[in-house]
C-alpha positions in Angstrom: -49.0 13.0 21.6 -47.5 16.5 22.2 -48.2 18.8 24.6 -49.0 22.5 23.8 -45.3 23.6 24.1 -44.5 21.2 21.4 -42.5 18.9 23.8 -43.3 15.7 23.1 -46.1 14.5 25.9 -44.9 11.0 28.1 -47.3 8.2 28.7 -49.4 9.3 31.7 -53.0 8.2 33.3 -55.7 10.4 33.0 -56.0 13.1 36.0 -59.3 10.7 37.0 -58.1 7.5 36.0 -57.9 6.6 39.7 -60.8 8.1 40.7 -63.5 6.7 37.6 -62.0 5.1 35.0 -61.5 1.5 36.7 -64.8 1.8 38.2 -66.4 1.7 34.7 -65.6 -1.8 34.2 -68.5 -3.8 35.3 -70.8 -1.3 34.5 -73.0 -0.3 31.3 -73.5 2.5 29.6 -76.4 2.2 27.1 -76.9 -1.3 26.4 -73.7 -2.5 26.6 -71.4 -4.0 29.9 -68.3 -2.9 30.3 -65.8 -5.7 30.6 -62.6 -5.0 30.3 -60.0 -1.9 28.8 -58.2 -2.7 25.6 -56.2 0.2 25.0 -55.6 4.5 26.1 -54.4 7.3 24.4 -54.3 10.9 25.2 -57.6 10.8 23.5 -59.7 8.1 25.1 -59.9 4.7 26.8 -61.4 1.4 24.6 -62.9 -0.9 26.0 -64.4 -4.4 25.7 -68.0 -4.6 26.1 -70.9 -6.8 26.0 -74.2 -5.5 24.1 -76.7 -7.4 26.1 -79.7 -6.4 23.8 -78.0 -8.4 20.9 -75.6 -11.0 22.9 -72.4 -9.6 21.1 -69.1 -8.0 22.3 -68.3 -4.7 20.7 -65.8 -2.1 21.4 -66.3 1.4 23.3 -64.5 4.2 23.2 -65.1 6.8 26.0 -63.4 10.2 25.9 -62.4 12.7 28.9 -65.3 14.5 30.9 -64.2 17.3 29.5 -65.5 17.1 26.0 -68.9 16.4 27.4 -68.6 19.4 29.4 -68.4 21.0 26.4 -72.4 21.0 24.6 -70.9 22.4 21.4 -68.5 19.6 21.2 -70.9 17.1 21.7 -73.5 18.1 19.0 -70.4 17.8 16.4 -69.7 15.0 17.6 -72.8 13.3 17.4 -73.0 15.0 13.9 -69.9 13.6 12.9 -70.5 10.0 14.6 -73.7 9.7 12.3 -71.4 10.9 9.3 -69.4 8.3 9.9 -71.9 5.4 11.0 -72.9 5.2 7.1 -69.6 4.2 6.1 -70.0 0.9 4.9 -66.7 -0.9 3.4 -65.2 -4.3 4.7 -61.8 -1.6 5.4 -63.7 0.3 7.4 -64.4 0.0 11.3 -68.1 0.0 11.3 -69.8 2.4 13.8 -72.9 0.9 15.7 -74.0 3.8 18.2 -72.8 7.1 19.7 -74.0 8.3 23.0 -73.7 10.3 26.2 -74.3 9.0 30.0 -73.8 9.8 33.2 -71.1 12.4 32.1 -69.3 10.5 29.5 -69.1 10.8 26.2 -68.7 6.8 23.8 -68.6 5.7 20.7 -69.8 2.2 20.0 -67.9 0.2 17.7 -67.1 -2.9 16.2 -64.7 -5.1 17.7 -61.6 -5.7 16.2 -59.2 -8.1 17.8 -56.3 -9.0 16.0 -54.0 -6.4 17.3 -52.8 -2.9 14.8 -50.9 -2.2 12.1 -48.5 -0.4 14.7 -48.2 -3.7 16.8 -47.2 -5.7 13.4 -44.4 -3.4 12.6 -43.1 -3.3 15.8 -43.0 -7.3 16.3 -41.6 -7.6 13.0 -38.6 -5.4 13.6 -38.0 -7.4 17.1 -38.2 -10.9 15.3 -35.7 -9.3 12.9 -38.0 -10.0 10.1 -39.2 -8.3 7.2 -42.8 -8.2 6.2 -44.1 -10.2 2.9 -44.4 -7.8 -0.4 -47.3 -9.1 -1.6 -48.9 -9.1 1.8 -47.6 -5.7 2.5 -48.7 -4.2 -0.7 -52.0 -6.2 -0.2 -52.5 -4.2 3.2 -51.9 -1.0 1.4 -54.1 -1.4 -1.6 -56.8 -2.4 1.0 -56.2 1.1 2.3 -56.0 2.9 -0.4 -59.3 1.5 -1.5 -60.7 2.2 2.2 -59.4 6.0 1.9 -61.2 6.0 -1.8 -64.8 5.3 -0.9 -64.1 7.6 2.7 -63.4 10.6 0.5 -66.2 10.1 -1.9 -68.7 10.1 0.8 -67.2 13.3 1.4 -65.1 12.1 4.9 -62.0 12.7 5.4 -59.9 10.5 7.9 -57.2 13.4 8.9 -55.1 10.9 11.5 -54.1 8.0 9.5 -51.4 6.1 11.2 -50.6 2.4 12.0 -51.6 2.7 15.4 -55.5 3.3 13.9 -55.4 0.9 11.7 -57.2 -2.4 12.9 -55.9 -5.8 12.0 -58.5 -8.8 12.1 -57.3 -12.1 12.5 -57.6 -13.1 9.0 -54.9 -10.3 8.7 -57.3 -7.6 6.8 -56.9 -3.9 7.5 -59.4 -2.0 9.1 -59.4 1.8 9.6 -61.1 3.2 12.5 -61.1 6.6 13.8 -62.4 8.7 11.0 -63.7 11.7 11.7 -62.6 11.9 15.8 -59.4 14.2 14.6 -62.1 16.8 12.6 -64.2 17.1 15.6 -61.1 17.4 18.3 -59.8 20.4 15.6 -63.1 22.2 16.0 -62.3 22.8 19.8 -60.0 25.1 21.5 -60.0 22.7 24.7 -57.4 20.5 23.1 -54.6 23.1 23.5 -55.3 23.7 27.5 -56.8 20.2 28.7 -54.0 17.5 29.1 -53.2 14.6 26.8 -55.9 16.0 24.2 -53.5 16.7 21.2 -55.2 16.6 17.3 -53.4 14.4 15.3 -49.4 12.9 15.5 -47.1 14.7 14.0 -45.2 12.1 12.6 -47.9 11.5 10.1 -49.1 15.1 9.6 -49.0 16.8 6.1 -47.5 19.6 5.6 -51.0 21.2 5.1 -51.7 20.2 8.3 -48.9 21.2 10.1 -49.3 25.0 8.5 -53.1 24.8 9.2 -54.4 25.4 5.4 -57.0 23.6 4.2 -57.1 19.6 4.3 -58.7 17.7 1.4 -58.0 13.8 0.7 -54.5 14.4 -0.8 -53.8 14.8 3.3 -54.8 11.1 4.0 -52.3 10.0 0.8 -49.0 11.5 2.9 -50.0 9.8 6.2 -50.2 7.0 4.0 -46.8 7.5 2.2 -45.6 7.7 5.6 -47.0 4.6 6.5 -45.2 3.1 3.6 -42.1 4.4 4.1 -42.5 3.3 8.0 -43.1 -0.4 6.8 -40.1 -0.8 4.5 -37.7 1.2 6.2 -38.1 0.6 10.0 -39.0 4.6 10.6 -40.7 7.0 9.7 -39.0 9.6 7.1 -39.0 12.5 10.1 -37.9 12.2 13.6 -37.9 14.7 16.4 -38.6 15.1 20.1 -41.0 18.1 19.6 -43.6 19.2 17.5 -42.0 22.4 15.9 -39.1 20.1 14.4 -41.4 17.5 13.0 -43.7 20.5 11.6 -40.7 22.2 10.1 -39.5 18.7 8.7 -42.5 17.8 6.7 -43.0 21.4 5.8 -39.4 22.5 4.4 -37.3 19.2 4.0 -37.2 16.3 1.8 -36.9 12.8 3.3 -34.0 10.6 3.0 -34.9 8.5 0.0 -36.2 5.0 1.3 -33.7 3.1 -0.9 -30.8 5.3 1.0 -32.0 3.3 4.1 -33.2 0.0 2.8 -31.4 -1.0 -0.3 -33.6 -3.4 -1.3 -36.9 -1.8 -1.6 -37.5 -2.1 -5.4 -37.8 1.6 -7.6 -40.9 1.4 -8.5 -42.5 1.3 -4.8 -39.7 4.3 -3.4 -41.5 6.5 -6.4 -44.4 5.7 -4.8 -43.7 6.6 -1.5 -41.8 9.7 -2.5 -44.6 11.0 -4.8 -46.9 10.5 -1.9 -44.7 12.5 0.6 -44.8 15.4 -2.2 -44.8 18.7 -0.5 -47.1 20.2 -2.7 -50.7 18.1 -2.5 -51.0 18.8 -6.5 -47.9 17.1 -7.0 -49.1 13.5 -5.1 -51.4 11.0 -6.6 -54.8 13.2 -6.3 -57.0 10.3 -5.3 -56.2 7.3 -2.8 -57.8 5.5 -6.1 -54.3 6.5 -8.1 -52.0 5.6 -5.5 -53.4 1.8 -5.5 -53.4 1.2 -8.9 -50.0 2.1 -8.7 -49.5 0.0 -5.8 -51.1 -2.9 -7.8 -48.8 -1.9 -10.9 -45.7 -2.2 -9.1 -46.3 -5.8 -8.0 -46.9 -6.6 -11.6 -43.6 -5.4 -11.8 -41.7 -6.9 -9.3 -43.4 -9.9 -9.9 -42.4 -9.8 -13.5 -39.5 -7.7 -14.1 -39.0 -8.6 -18.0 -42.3 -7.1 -18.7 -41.8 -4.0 -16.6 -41.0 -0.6 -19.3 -37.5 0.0 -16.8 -36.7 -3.6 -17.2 -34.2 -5.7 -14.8 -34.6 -2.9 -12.1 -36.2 -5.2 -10.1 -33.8 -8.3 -10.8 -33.2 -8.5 -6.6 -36.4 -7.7 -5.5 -39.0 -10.5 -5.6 -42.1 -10.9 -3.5 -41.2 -13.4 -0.6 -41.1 -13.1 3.1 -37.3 -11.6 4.2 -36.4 -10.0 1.1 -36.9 -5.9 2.6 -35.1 -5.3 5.6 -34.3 -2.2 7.7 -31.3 -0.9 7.2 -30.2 -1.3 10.7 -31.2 -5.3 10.4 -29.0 -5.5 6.9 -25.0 -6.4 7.5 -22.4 -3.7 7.3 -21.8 -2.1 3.5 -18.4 -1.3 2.3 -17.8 2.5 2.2 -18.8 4.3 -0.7 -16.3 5.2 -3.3 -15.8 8.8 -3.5 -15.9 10.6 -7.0 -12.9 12.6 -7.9 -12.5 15.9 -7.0 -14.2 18.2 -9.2 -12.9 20.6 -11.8 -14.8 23.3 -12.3 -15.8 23.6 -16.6 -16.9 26.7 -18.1 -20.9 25.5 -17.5 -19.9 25.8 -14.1 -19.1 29.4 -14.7 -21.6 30.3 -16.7 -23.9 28.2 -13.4 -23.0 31.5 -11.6 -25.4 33.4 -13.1 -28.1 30.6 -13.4 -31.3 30.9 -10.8 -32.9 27.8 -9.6 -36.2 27.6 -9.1 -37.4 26.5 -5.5 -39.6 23.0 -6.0 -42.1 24.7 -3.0 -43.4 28.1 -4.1 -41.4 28.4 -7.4 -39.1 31.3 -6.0 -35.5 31.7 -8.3 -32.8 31.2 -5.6 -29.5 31.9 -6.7 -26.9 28.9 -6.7 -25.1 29.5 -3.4 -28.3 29.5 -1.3 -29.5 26.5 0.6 -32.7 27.7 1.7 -35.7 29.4 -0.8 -35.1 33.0 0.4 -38.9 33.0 -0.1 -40.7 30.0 1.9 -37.3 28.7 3.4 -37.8 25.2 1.8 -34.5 23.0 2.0 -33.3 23.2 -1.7 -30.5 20.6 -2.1 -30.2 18.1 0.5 -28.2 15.2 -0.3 -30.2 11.6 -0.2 -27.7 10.0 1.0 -26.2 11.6 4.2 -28.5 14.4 4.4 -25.9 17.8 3.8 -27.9 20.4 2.9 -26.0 21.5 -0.1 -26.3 24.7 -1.8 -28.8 24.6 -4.6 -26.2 25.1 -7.3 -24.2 22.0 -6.3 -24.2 18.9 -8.2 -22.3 16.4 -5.7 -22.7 16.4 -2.2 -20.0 18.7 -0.3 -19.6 15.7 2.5 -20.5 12.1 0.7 -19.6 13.6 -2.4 -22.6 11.8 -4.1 -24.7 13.2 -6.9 -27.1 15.5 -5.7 -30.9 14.5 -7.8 -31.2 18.4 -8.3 
């Protein structure tokens, strides 16, 4: 979470944690017991409880005082509770009951209890292990078909990121969350009450970080991000404040996954990177595109001889260990450098040649590095990320080819 200066917000207790929060367990609110607190963000507190009406254990999510405070906030978020109640998909966390009591503000949910998507990354990166393909495509095209039935119920999910995505033991995917980020943007409160921040940057379009309108196409780049997160060890953009990762996503192109994990096969880095497009028109359009194309790219890797690019895929077979972090793989020899370059009479003639910026279509002319329009980065180099001029066909410091 970030705080409203953009600074990047430390793990903290809420102001009443002390005070309330540990008194709720043993308690009930509605029909169900409190029993125990699974998890906190800046957002809310989860907890395990027990819905004595029905003898089952569910999970409860109760947020800040503040929002109930707030009588406008509450009627959108029952409106938006019972939006998202009707969802019915076996990806989807199903919603039992929404409700207010005694000053606090819950949404009843079902329990989930095989850990997140989030925890999976992280204690496969400390095992040093790399996750399965066809299990990590699996949990993807789970996703995507999640994100596809969301959006044609007209719901859009707005904070998709491992963290909310719900592993049961049987290792299926669950989202949860939808709707809570629409309902936290509606306020004003979130940018003066602490640890109420709307969204994480990380996995914010670039729609989203200007503030335009948001349509599906927002929920594919949190996914692409996700993606990239799971084969790479990171996510494409890191920064210690908000304005940095905003400006990232908005203006600069991420390091190609394949730059940091040589192993990940073509066909799922054109994925990812068509995902992260700046432009929403130039992504798959519906989460229904991009997992077909997941589903495609097995096929593929599974079966490179019948793939239309061939042998790409040659080193790259579905099995446990074969994608690694880059930082996990042992040290590469150096690159070879390309010769110096000559300059030819196209490169002459180049001098005059505009370029057109990939963002807003602006012609640049060949020495800039930045659209003098939208200030998009124009040239940066794959590899070791130089931001070249736009006219430049190798990199000025690894001195590979530039894809512009």
């Amino acid at each position: 979470m970030y705080c409203p200066d953009g600074t990047k917000q430390q793990p903290s207790a809420w102001p009443y944690d002390m005070m309330q929060q540990d008194d709720l367990i043993g308690t009930t609110l509605g029909n169900y017991r409190i029993l125990e607190a699974l998890g906190q963000g800046g957002m809310a507190r989860v907890y395990r409880a027990h819905q004595e009406n029905l003898g089952r254990d569910v999970a409860i999510k109760v947020l800040p005082p503040w929002y109930a405070a707030d009588r406008s906030f509450v009627e959108r978020f029952n409106l938006e509770a019972r939006l998202v109640a009707s969802l019915t998909h076996p990806n989807i966390v199903t919603v039992h009951d929404a409700n207010e009591q005694y000053g606090h503000l819950y949404i009843v949910m079902q329990l989930v209890d095989g850990g997140t998507l989030k925890q999976r990354f992280d204690r496969f990166l400390l095992e040093k292990r790399a996750i399965d393909t066809a299990e990590l495509i699996s949990i993807f095209v789970q996703l995507s078909d999640a994100l596809t039935y969301a959006h044609g119920q007209g719901v859009i999910h707005r904070d998709i990121k491992p963290v909310n995505v719900l592993m049961d033991r049987s290792g299926r995917p669950i989202l949860s969350d939808f709707g809570i980020a629409k309902v936290l943007a509606s306020t004003q409160m979130n940018l003066t009450r602490p640890g109420a921040g709307v969204g994480t940057p990380e996995y914010m379009s670039p729609e989203q970080c200007q503030g335009g309108p948001v349509d599906g196409r927002a929920d594919i780049y949190a996914l692409g991000i996700m993606l990239y997160e799971a084969e790479t060890g990171r996510t494409p953009f890191v920064a210690d404040n908000y304005p940095a990762l905003a400006h990232s996503h908005i203006y600069e192109q991420p390091p190609h996954p394949r730059s940091l994990n040589p192993l990940i096969p073509p066909a799922i880095e054109h994925i990812i990177l068509k995902a992260l497009a700046k432009n929403p028109a130039q992504r798959y359009q519906t989460a229904r595109e991009m997992g077909e194309a997941l589903n495609q790219a097995l096929v593929q890797i599974n079966n490179p001889s019948q793939s239309a690019i061939g042998g790409m895929f040659g080193q790259a077979q579905v099995g446990g260990g074969n994608f690694m972090p880059q930082h996990l793989l042992p040290p590469q020899p150096p690159i070879a450098q390309p010769p110096p370059h000559t300059p030819t009479m196209v490169d002459s003639r180049q001098q005059n040649v505009l370029f057109t910026c990939f963002n807003c279509q602006h012609l640049n002319k060949p020495q800039m590095r930045y659209c003098t329009r939208c200030g998009y980065l124009l040239n940066q180099c794959t590899v070791c990320g130089e931001r070249n001029p736009v006219g430049n066909r190798f990199c000025t410091r690894c001195g590979q080819p530039l894809a512009i």
